[in-house]
C-alpha positions as CSV (number, residue, x, y, z in Angstrom):
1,X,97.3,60.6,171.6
2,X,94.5,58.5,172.6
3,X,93.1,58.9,176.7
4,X,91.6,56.4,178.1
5,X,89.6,58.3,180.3
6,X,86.8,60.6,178.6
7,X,86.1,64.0,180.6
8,X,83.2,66.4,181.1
9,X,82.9,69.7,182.8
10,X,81.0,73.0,183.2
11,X,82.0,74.9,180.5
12,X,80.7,78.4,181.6
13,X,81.0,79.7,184.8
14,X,79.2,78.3,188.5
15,X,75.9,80.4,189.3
16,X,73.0,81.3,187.3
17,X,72.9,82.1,184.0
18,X,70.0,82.1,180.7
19,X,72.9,79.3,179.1
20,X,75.0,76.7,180.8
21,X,77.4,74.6,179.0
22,X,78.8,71.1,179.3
23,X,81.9,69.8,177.6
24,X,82.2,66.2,177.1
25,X,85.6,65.0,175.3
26,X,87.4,61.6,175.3
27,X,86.7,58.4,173.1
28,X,83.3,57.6,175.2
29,X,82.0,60.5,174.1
30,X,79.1,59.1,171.7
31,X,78.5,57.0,174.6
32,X,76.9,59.9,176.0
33,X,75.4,61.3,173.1
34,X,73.5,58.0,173.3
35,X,72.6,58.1,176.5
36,X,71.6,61.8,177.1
37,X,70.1,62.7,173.3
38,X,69.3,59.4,172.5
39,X,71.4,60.0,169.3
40,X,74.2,61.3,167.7
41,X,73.6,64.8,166.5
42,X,74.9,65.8,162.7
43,X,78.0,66.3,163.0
44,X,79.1,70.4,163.7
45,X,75.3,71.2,163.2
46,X,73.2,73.1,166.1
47,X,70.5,70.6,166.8
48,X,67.9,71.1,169.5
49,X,67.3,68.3,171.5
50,X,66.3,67.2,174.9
51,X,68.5,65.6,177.3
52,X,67.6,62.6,178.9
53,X,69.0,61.2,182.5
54,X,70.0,57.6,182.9
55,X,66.6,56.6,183.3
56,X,64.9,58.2,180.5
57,X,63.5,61.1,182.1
58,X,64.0,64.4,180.3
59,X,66.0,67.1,182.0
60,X,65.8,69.8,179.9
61,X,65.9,70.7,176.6
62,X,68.9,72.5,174.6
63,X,71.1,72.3,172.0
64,X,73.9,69.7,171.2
65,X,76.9,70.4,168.9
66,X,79.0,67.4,168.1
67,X,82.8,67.0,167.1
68,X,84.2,64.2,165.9
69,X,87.8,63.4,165.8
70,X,90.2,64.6,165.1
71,X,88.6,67.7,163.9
72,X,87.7,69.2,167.4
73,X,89.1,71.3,169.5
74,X,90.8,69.0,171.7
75,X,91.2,66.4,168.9
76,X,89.2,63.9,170.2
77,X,85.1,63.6,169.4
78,X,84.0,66.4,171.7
79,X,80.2,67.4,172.4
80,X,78.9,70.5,174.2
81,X,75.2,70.5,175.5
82,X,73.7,74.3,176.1
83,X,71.0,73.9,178.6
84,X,69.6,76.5,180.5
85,X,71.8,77.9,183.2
86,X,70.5,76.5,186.3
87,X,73.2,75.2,188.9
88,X,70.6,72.5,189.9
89,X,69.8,71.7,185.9
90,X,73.5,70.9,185.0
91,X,74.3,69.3,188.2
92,X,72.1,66.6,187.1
93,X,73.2,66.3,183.8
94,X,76.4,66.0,185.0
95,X,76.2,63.6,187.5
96,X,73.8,61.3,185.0
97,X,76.8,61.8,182.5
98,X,79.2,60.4,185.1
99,X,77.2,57.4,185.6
100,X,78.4,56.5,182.0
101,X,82.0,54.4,182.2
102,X,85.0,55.7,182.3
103,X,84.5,59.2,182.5
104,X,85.5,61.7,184.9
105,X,85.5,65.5,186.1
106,X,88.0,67.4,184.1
107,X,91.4,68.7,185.9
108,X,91.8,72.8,185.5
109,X,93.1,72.8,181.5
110,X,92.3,69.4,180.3
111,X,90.7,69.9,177.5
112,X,93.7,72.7,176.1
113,X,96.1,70.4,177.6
114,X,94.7,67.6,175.8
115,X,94.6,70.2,172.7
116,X,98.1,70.5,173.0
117,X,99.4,66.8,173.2
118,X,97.0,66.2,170.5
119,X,98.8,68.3,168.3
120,X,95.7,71.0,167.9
121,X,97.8,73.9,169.7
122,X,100.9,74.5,170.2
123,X,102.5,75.4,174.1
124,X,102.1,79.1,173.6
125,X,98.7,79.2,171.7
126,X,97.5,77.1,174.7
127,X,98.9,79.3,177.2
128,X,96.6,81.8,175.0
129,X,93.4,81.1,175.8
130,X,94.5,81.7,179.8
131,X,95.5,85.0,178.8
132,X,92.9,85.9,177.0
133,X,90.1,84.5,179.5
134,X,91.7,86.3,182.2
135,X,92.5,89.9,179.7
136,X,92.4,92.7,181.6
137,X,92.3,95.5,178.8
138,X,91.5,95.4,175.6
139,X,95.2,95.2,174.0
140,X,95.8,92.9,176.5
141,X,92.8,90.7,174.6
142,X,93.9,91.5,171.1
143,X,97.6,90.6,171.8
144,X,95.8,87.2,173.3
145,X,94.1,86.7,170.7
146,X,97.2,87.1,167.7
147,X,98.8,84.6,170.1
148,X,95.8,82.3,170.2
149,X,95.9,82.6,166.1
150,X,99.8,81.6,165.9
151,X,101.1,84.9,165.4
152,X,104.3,84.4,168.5
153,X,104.0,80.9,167.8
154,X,105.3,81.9,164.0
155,X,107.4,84.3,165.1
156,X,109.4,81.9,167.9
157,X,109.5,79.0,164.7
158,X,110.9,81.7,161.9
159,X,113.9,82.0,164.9
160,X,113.9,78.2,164.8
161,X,113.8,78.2,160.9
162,X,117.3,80.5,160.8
163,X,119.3,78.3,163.4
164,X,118.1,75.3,161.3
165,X,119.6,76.7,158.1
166,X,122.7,77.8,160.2
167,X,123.2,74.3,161.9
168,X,123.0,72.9,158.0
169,X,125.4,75.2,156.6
170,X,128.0,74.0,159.4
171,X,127.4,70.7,158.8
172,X,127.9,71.4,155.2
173,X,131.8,72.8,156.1
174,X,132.3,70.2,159.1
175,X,131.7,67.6,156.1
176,X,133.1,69.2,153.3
177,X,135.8,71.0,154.7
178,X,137.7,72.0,151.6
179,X,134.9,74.5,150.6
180,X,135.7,77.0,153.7
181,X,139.5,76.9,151.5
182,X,137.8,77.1,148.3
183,X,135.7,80.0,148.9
184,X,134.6,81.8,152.5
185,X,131.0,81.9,151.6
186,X,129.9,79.8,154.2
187,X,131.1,81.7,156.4
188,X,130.0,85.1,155.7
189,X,126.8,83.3,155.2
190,X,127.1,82.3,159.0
191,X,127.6,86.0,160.3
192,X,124.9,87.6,157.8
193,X,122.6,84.7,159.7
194,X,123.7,85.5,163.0
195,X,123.0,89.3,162.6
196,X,119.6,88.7,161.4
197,X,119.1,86.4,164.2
198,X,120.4,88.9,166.8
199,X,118.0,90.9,165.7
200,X,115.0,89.0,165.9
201,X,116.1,87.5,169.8
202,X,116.7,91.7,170.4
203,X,113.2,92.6,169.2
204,X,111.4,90.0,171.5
205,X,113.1,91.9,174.0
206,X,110.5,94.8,173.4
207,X,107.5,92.8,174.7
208,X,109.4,92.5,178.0
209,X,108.9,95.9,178.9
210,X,104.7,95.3,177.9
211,X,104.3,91.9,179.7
212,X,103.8,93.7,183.2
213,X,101.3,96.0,182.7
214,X,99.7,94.5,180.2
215,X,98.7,91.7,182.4
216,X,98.5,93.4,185.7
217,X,98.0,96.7,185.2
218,X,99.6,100.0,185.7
219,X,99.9,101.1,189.0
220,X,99.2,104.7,189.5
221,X,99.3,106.4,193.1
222,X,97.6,109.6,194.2
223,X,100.0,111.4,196.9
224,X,100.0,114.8,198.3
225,X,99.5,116.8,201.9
226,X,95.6,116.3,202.9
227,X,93.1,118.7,201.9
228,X,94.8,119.3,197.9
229,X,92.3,117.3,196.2
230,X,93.6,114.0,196.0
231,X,90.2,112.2,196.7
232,X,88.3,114.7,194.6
233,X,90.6,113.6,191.7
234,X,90.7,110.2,192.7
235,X,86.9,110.5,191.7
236,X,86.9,112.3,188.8
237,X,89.4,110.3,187.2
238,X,86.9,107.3,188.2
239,X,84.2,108.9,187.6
240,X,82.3,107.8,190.5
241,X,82.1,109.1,194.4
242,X,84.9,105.8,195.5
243,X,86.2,108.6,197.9
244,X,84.8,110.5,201.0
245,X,85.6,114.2,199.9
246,X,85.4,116.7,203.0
247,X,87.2,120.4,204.0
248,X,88.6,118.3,206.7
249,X,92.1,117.4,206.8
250,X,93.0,113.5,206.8
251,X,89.4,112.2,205.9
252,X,91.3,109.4,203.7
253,X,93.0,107.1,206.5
254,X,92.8,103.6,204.4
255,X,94.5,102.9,200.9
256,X,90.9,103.0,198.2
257,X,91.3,101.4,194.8
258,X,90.0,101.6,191.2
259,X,90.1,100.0,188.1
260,X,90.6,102.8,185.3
261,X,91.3,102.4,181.6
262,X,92.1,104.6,178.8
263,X,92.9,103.9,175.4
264,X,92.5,100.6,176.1
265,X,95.1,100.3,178.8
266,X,94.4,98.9,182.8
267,X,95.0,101.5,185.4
268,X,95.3,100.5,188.9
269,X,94.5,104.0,190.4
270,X,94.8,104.4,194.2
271,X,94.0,107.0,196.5
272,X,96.2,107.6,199.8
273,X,96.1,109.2,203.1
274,X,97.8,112.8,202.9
275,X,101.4,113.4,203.9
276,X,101.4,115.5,207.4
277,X,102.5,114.6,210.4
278,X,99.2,111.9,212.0
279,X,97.5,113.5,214.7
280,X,96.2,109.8,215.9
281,X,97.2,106.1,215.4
282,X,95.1,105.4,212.5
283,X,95.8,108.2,210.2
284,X,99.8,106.9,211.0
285,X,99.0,103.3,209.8
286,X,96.9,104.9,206.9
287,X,100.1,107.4,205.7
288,X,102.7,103.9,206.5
289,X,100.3,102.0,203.8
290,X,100.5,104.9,201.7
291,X,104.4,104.8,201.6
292,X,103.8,100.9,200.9
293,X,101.5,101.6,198.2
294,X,104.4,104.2,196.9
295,X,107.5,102.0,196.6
296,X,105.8,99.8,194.3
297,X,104.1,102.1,192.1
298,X,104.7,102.2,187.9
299,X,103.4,106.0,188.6
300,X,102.7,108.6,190.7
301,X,100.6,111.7,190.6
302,X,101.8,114.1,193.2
303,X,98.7,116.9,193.9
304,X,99.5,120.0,195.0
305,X,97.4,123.3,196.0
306,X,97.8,125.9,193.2
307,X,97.1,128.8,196.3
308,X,99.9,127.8,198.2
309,X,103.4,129.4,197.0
310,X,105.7,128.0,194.4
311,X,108.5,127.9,196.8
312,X,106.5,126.0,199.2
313,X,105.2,123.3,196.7
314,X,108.7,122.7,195.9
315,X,110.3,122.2,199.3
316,X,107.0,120.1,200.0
317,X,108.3,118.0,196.8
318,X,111.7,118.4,197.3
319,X,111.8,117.0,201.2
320,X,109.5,113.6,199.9
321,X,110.4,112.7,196.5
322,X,113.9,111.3,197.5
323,X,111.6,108.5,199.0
324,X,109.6,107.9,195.8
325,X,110.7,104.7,193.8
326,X,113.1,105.9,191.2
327,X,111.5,103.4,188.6
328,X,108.1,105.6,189.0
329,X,107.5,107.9,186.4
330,X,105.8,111.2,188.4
331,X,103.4,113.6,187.3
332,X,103.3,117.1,189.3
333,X,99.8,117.9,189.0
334,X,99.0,121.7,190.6
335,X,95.1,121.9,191.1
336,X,93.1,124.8,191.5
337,X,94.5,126.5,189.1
338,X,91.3,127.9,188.3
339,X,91.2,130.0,191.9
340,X,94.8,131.6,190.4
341,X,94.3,134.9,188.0
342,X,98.4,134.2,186.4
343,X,100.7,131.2,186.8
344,X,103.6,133.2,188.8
345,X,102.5,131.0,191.7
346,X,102.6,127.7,189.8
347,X,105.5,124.8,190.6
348,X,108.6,125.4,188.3
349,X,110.5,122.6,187.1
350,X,114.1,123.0,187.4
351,X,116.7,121.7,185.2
352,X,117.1,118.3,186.7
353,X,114.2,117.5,187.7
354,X,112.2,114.2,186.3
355,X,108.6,114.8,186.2
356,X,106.1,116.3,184.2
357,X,103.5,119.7,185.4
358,X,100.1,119.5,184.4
359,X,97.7,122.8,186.0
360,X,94.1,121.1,186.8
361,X,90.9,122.2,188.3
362,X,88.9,118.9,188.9
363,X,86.6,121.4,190.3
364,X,86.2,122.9,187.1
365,X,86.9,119.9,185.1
366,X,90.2,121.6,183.6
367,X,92.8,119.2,182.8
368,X,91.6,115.7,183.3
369,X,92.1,114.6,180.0
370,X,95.6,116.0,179.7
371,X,96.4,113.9,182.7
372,X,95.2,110.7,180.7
373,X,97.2,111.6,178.3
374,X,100.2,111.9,180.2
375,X,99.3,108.7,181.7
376,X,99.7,106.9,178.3
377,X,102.5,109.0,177.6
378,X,104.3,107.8,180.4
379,X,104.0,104.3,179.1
380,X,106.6,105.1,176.2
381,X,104.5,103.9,174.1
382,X,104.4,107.0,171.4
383,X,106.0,104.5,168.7
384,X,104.2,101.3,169.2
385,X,101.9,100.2,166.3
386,X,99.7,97.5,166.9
387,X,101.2,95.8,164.0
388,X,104.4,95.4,165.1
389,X,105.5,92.1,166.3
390,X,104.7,92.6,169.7
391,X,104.1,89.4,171.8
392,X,101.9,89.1,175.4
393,X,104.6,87.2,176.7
394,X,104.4,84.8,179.9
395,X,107.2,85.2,183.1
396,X,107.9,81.5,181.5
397,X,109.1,83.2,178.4
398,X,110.3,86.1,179.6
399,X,112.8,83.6,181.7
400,X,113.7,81.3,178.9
401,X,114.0,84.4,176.8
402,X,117.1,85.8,178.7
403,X,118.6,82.4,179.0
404,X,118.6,83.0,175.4
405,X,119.7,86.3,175.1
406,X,122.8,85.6,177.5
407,X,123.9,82.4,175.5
408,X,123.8,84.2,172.4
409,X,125.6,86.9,173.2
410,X,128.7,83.7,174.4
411,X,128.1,82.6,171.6
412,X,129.0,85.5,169.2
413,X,131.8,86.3,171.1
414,X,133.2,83.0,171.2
415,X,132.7,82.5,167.4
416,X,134.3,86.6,166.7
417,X,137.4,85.4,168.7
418,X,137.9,81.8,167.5
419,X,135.4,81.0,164.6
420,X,134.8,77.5,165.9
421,X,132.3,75.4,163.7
422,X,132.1,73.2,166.6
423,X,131.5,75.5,169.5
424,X,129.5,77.6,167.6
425,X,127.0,74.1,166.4
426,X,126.8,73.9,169.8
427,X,125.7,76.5,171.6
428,X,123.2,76.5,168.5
429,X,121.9,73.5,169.5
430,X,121.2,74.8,172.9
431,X,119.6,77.9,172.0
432,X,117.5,75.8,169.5
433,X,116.2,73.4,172.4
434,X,115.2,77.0,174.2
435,X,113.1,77.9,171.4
436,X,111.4,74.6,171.5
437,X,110.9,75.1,174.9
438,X,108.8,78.1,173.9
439,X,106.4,76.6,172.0
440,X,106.1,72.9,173.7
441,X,108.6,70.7,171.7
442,X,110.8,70.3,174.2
443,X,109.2,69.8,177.4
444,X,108.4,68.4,180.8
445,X,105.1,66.4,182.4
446,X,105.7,68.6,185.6
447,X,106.2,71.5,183.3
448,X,102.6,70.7,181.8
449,X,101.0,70.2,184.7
450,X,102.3,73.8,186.3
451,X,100.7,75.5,183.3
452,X,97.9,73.8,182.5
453,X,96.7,73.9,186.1
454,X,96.6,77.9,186.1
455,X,93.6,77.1,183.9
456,X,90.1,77.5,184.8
457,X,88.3,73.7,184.8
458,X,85.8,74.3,181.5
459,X,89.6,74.8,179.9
């Protein structure tokens, strides 16, 4: 697809820097190269150079890498100038650039979007490189990154693939109808496809439960009565003073946050005011965020005192956690435990109960790491290998997805009660033009524009 409008931006990001770096693409591109290296470099060689402003002047001096078409990265000739990172520097080269004809600042994603209509990347590889700018842990990056390679992408056409070969072997009966008399073949070659197909739309259903937290982050709340060691934890777990720690009861008022990972996970860890009754209208509003903070938590750590009674840490638990969101996975953490000579005096779990105990003394320094591993635990994530075909999926595939899963499951019910060749070729069709919309062949411009505008400019 040819533009006829060639476009430049600031790769890298605004502020100073040792490198900046410009992106030129578009068909006007050795324009440029003439104008601001007085040449065009090698072709995908590293060549030093200086760059020159519409008058001749030099601006600086860096290194130019040019792409020619179609074998670029956008699939148009591309080149990318590395000058030193001064705002001022590649302000000037980019205005002197714009001086050239037809050429213009890029729109947030250009140069993927272009990518894409060019044929260089598929709709879910471009998505990709958004996800794996924006990564916020490292599996996160590598499941990015498999995307970015083709690995989904393969996964959503090998789907495709196996309703192709279905829709072809029911055009092979609606045409040559005698052979379903002749011989059921076809037809048990139908349902052996249909299985296997089942199976791969119910194994993308796996990276529905990873998409969230993947992405965003698990949300993990500290709670507890003041004065337990919430903040003290909240801390240690950070490993950094985030938290004012005191003998004094309610010294947390306001909600604090940290980023956390382990094992390569994102942890949204937040400390909270302590549950009592306020004794003034800002520890109120600070226990009120606290129960906000609550109701949308993945997890929660509850803290208790390990000095106080069993019975009493169990009413304590028993007359909150009915407010807890039942989606939350809790951990009963008792700390102190190191100020206790036996465990009669520990929390005991009764039969019905859903959480797990862990005994900590972040005093001590006893137990923190069998908190992070409960953490993980939590996750249900024992049995996931890296290997498996996992996907970082978007909300925009997660949607299309179930419209997937919910026609499929019509559609084998219409076929077990009716065996319809024609029904059954077309709900195929539809769940086919799904797929497509997965990776990009089917599509819309306003579709396009909503993703592609998500991106950062340089992109």
């Amino acid at each position: 697809m040819i533009f006829n409008e060639t476009i430049v931006s600031q790769v890298t990001p605004k502020g100073r820097s040792g490198v900046g770096i410009i992106r030129i693409s578009g068909s006007c591109t050795r324009d440029v190269a003439i104008s601001v290296l007085k040449k065009i470099p090698i072709i995908r060689y590293a060549t030093f150079s200086s760059f020159f402003d519409i008058k001749g002047k030099v601006l600086d001096k860096g290194i130019a890498i040019f792409f020619d078409s179609p074998n670029s990265f956008t699939g148009e000739d591309v080149l990318e100038l590395q000058a030193h990172g001064s705002p001022v520097v590649l302000d000037l080269l980019i205005k002197n650039i714009l001086l050239i004809p037809n050429l213009r600042i890029a729109n947030p994603g250009e140069f993927s979007q272009r990518a894409f209509l060019n044929g260089r990347l598929d709709l879910v590889q471009a998505e990709a490189i958004s996800d794996l700018i924006n990564s916020t842990s490292e599996r996160a990056a590598r499941l990015s990154f498999d995307s970015l390679q083709g690995k989904f992408s393969k996964y959503i056409n090998d789907c495709l693939d196996v309703i192709i070969e279905l829709r072809s072997t029911i055009e092979l009966i609606i045409n040559f109808s005698e052979i379903e008399q002749e011989n059921d073949h076809p037809i048990l070659n139908i349902n052996q496809k249909l299985n296997f197909l089942y199976e791969k739309i119910d194994h993308l259903k796996k990276s529905f439960y990873f998409e969230n937290f993947l992405k965003k982050g698990i949300k993990v709340v500290i709670v507890g009565e003041p004065n337990v060691g919430k903040s003290s934890l909240f801390n240690s777990l950070c490993n950094k003073e985030n938290a004012i720690v005191t003998n004094i009861a309610g010294t947390t008022r306001d909600v604090l946050r940290s980023d956390l990972y382990i094992d390569g996970f994102f942890f949204n860890l937040i400390d909270t005011a302590g549950f009592r009754s306020p004794i003034d209208k800002i520890e109120k509003i600070g226990i009120d965020l606290a129960w906000n903070e609550i109701i949308t938590s993945d997890q929660i750590i509850y803290v208790f005192d390990g000095t106080v009674s069993k019975e009493k840490q169990y009413l304590l638990y028993k007359n909150l956690s009915n407010r807890f969101s039942k989606s939350s996975k809790i951990i009963i953490v008792i700390n102190k435990c190191d100020l206790i000579s036996e465990n009669k005096n520990f929390f005991v779990k009764q039969k019905n109960d859903n959480f797990s105990i862990l005994h900590i003394s972040v005093k001590e320094e006893i137990g923190l790491n069998d908190l992070k591993k409960q953490l993980i635990k939590n996750l249900k994530i024992s049995n996931w290998d890296m290997s498996e075909d996992i996907f970082l999926v978007r909300n925009r595939h997660i949607n299309i997805l179930k419209k997937i899963i919910i026609l499929f499951k019509e559609l084998k019910k219409k076929w077990s009660l009716f065996k319809n060749i024609e029904f059954l070729a077309e709900d195929l069709f539809k769940i086919q033009k799904l797929f497509g919309e997965i990776t990009g062949i089917f599509t819309t411009e306003d579709l396009l524009k909503k993703i592609f505008s998500s991106f950062c400019i340089g992109k």
